[in-house]
N, C-alpha and C positions, 0 to 999 in steps of 0.2 A: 527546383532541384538543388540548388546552392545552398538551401535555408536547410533543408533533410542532409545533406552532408556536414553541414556547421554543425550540427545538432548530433548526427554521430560521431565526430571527431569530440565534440562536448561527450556523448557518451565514454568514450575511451578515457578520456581523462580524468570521469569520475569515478571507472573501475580503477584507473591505476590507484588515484587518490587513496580511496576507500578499503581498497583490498592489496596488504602489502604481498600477498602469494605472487603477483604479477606483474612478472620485470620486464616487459616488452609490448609493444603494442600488436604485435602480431599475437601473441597469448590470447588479449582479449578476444578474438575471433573464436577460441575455444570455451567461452564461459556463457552459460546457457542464458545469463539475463541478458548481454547484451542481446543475442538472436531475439529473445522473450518481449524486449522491448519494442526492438525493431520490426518486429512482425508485427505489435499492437500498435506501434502507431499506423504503419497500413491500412492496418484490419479498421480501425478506430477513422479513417479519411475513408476507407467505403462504406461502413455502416453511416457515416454521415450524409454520404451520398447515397442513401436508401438500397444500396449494393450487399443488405443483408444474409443472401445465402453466401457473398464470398466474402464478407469480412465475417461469417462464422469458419468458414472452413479453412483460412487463413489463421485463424484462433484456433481450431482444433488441432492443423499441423503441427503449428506452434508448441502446442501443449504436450501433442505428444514426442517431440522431439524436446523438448527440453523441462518437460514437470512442471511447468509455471502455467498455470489455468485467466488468461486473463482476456476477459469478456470485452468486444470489440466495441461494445457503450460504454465502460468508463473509461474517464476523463484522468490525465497523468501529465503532471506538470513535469518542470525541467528539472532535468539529474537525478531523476530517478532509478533508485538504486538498489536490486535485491543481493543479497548476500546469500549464499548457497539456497539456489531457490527454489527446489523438489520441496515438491506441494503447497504450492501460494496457490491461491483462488480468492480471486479480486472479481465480484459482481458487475453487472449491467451499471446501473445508476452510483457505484463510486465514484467518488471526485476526492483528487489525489492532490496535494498542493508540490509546489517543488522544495528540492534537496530532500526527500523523503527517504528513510532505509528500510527495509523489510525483510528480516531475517527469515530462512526458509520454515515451514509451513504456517506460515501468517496464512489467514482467513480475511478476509472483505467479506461477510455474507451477509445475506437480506435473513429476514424471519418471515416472511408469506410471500402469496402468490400475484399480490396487489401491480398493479402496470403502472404507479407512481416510484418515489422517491422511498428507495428499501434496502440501500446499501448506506455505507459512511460513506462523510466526508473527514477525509482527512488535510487538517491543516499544514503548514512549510514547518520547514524542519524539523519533523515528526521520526523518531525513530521506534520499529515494532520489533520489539524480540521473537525469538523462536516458537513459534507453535504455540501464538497468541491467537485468541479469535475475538472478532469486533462484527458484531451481527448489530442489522436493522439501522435507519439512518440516524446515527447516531453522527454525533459531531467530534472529534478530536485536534482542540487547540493546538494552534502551532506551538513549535518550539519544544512539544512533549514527548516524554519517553512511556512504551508500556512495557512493563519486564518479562522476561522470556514463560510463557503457558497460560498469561495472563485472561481472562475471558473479561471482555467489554459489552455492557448490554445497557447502555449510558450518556451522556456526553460526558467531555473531558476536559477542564476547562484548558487555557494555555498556560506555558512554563510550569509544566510539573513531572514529576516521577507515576506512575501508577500500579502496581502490583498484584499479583494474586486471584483467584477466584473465589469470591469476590472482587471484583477492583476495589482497591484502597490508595489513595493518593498520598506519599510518602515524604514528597518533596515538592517545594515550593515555591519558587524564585530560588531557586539553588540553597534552599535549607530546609535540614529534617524538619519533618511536624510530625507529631501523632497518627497513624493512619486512621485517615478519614473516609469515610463515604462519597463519590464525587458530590451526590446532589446537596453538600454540605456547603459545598465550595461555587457551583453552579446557581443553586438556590431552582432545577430543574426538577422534576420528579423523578424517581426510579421508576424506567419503565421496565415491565413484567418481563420475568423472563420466560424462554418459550419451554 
């Protein structure tokens, strides 16, 4: 019980952090990601304990009280942080690394109905602009930015920019390049899109 309170006390400080709208720690009690999170990690310790029908219905409250869709199997590391979060949906088999940001209606989604690995991974300090989508398990390097509408259907390597739909990767170790293809940079295939 001491380690879930450290951990939300750590949440509070990385909305104040993150988000300067909020001068008080009582505020944060008003902003749907903290609830969003704190509900999944619950949900996320009884799905692990095979308590499936209530870490779904712990997740579905969740969602409907606060627009943030996130499935009681994936995995969310520390300081996890959405940014006005009506309509995020984060899949079963995401794995999330920490200091991650996710601006509101980011996607996590799978491409089929497969019962393996069909969401992303996402790597540490990864930030997702607005109303990005990252389908199928795809990989995203730490340290990377995707820009706001962006559609990912790829991996991603680490320390980069990526934009657009198509993804094109803009920056590099912190300097413009040419927009490239990831699997330029990866040396991965394009996989198909659906």
């Amino acid at each position: 019980m001491k380690a879930f309170f450290a951990r939300v006390k750590e949440m509070v400080g990385v909305i104040q952090e993150k988000d300067p709208a909020i001068r008080s720690n009582i505020e944060v009690l008003l902003y749907p990601s903290f609830w969003a999170v704190i509900n999944h990690r619950i949900a996320h310790c009884l799905y692990k304990k095979k308590r499936f029908f209530f870490a779904r219905l712990i997740s579905q409250i969740s969602r409907g009280l606060t627009g943030i869709e996130i499935h009681p199997g994936a995995t969310i590391g520390k300081r996890f942080f959405i940014d006005h979060g009506m309509g995020i949906v984060i899949g079963e088999t995401a794995e999330i690394g920490d200091d991650v940001m996710l601006y509101h209606g980011v996607t996590l989604g799978g491409t089929g109905k497969e019962k393996h690995k069909r969401h992303p991974t996402v790597g540490n300090n990864v930030m997702i602009g607005a109303g990005s989508i990252v389908l199928g398990p795809v990989t995203i390097g730490s340290n990377t930015k995707i820009g706001a509408g962006s559609v990912v259907t790829q991996d991603i390597p680490a320390n980069v920019t990526a934009v657009g739909s198509p993804v094109r990767i803009v920056r590099k170790d912190g300097m413009r390049i040419p927009p490239t293809a990831p699997e330029e940079l990866t040396g991965h295939k394009k996989r198909r899109a659906i």
